[in-house]
C-alpha positions as CSV (number, residue, x, y, z in Angstrom):
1,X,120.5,119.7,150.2
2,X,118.3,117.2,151.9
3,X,114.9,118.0,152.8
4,X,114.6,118.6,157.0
5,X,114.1,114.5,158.1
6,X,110.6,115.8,160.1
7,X,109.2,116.7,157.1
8,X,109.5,113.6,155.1
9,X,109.5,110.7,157.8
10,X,106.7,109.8,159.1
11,X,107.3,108.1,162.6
12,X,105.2,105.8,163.8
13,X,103.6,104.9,160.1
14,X,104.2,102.2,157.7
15,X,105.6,103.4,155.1
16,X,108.3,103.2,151.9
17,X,111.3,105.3,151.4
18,X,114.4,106.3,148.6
19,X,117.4,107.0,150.2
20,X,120.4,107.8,148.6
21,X,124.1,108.2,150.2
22,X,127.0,109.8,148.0
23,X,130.4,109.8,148.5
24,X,132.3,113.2,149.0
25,X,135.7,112.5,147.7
26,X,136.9,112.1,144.5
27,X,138.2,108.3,145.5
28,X,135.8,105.8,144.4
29,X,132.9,104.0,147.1
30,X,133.2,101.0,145.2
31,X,135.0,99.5,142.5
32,X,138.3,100.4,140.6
33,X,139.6,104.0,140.6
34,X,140.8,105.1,137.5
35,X,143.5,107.9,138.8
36,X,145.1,105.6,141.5
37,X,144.7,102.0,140.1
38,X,143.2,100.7,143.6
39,X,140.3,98.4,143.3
40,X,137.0,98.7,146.0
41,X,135.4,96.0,144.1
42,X,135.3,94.3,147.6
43,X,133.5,96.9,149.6
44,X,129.9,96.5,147.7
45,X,129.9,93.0,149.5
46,X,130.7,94.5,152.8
47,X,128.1,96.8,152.1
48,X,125.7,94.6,150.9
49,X,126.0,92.2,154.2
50,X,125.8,95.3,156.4
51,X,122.5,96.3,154.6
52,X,121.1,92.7,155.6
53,X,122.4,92.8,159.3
54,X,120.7,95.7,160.2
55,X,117.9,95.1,158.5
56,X,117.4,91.8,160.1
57,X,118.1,94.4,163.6
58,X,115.5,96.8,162.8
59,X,112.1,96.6,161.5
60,X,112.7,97.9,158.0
61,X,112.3,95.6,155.0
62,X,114.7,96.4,152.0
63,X,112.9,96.0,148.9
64,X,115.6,97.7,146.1
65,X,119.2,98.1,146.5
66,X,121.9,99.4,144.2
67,X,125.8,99.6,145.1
68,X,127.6,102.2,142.8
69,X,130.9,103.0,142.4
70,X,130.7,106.6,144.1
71,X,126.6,106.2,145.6
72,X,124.3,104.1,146.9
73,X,120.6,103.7,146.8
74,X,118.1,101.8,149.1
75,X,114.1,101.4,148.7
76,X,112.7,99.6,152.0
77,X,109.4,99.7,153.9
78,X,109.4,100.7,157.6
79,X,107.7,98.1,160.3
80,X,106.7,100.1,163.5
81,X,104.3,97.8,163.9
82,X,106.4,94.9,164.0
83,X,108.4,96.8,166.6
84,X,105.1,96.5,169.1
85,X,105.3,93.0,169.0
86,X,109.3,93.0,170.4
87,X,109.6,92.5,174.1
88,X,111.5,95.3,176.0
89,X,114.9,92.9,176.8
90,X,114.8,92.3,172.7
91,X,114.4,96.3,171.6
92,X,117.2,96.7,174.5
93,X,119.5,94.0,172.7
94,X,118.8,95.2,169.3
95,X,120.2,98.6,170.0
96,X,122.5,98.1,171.7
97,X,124.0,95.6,169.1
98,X,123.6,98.1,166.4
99,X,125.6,100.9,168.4
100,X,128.4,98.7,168.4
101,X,128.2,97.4,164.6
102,X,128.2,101.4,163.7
103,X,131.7,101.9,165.2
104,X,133.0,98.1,164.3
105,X,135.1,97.7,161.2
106,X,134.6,93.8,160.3
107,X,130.6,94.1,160.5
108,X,130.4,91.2,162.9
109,X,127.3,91.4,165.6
110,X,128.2,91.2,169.3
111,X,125.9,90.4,171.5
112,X,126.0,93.2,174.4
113,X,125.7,92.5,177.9
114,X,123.4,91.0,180.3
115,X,124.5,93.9,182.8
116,X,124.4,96.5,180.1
117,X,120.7,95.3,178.7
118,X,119.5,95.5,182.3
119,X,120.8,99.0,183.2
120,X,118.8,100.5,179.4
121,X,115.9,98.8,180.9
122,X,115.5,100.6,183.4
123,X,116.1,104.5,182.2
124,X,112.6,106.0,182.0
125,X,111.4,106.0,178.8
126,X,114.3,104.8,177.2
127,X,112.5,101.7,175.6
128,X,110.1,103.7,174.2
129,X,112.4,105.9,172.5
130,X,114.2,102.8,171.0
131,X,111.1,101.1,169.8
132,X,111.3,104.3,167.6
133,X,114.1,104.3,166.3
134,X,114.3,100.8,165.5
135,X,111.9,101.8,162.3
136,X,113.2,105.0,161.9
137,X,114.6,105.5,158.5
138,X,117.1,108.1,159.6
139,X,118.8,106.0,162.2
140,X,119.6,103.0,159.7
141,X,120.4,105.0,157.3
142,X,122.9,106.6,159.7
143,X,124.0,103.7,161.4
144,X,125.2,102.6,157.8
145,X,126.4,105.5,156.8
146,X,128.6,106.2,159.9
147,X,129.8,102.3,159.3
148,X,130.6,102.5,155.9
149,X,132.6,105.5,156.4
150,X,134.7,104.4,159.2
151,X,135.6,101.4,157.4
152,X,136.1,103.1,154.4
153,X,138.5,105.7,156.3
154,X,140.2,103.2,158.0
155,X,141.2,100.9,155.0
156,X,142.3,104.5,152.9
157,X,144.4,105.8,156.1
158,X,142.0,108.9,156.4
159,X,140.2,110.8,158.6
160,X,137.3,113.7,158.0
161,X,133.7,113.3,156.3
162,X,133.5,110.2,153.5
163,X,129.5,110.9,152.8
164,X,128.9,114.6,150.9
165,X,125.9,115.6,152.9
166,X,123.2,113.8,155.2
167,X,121.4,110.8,152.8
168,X,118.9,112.2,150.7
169,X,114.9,110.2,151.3
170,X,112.0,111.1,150.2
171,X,108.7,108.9,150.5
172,X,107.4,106.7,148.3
173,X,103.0,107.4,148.7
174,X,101.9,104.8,146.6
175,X,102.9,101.3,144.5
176,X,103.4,103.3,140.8
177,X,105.5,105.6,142.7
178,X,107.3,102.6,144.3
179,X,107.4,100.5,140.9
180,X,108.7,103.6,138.8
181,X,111.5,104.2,141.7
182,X,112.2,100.4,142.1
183,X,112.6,100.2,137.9
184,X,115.3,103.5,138.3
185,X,117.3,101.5,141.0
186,X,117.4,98.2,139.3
187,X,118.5,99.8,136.3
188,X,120.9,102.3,138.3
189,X,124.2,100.1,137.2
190,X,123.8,100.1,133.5
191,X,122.6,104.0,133.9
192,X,125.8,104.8,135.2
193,X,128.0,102.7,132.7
194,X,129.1,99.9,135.2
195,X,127.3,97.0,133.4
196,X,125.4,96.5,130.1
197,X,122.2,94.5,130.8
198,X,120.4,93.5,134.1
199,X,122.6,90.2,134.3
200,X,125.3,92.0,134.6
201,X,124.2,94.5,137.4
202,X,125.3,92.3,140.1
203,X,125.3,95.1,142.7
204,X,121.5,95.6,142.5
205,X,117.9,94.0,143.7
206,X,117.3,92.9,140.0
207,X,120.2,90.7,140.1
208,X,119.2,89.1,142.9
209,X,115.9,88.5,142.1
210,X,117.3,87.3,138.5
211,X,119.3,84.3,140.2
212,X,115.9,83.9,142.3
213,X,114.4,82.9,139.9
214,X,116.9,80.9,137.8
215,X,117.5,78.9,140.6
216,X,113.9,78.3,141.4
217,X,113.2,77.2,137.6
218,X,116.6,74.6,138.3
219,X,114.4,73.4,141.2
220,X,111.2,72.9,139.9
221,X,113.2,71.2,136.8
222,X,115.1,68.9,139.1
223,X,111.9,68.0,140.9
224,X,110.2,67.4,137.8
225,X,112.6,64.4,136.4
């Protein structure tokens, strides 16, 4: 079971969490399911593009990611103080976009309402409070959870739970801790017998950063002829 949220997050604080997310049933998150044939290959793309929507909504940097066929894991850094520097109308308009992304089953953004942004405005305190949660780990990790599961639901013809408990997190104090965690999430894929070497983990943060870098070396090689 997870540890209580309030006595891992630290609100308010820069800081660098793990989270993990596993599915509860038996049917596969991602990828092809061996008892019923049906392939989920799709979803770690949906996943993956949900991850860089709300991160681009909230202040939380995503540093490590892995997509697994029945988990997922995330390694980002929290930005409350990038929150401070947001004015009231665009903390309002973040939220409120998010809400609806949660519930939404394409992932698409939609702006909310002039109206709508006005009326938060004016609750007291309710800025404040979503200044908060905007760098609250719990909240995107929930946000993501709640859409992943919908969607999920929706596509299998289900209802009831999809996740098997709340996300696990713990924090991440200091850059070996980070570095060893970071290592175990790049490597996650060929841990778990999905691919055979780090070019092949195309669901994770080493991938990406593997095609980084091939494609800056076919740039600087270009520039150099």
């Amino acid at each position: 079971m997870s540890n209580p949220r309030s006595d891992v997050v630290r609100l308010g604080a820069v800081a660098v969490y793990h989270c993990v997310n596993r599915c509860v049933r038996r049917a596969f998150l991602c990828g092809k399911d061996p008892a019923t044939g049906i392939d989920y290959e799709y979803r770690r793309d949906w996943i993956r593009q949900m991850q860089e929507t709300l991160a681009a909504l909230f202040a939380i940097e995503v540093g490590f990611r892995g997509e697994l066929s029945n988990h997922l894991h995330l390694i980002f850094r929290t930005r409350p103080d990038v929150v401070e520097s947001w004015s009231d109308k665009d903390v309002v308009r973040r939220w409120l976009t998010i809400t609806k992304l949660a519930k939404s089953q394409d992932g698409q953004p939609k702006p909310p309402s002039k109206a709508r942004i006005a009326m938060e405005r004016i609750l007291p305190g309710r800025v404040k409070k979503l200044r908060e949660n905007l760098s609250n780990p719990s909240w995107f990790m929930g946000v993501l959870s709640e859409y992943i599961g919908r969607r999920s639901n929706h596509e299998d013809g289900c209802t009831g739970h999809f996740w098997e408990d709340r996300f696990d997190c713990r924090e991440l104090a200091d850059e070996a801790s980070i570095l060893v965690c970071g290592i175990y999430v790049d490597l996650n894929q060929i841990r778990a017998g999905e691919a055979f070497t780090p070019e092949m983990s195309i669901h994770t943060s080493a991938y990406d950063r593997i095609l980084d870098r091939a494609t800056r070396l076919t740039q600087l090689a270009t520039n150099a002829e």
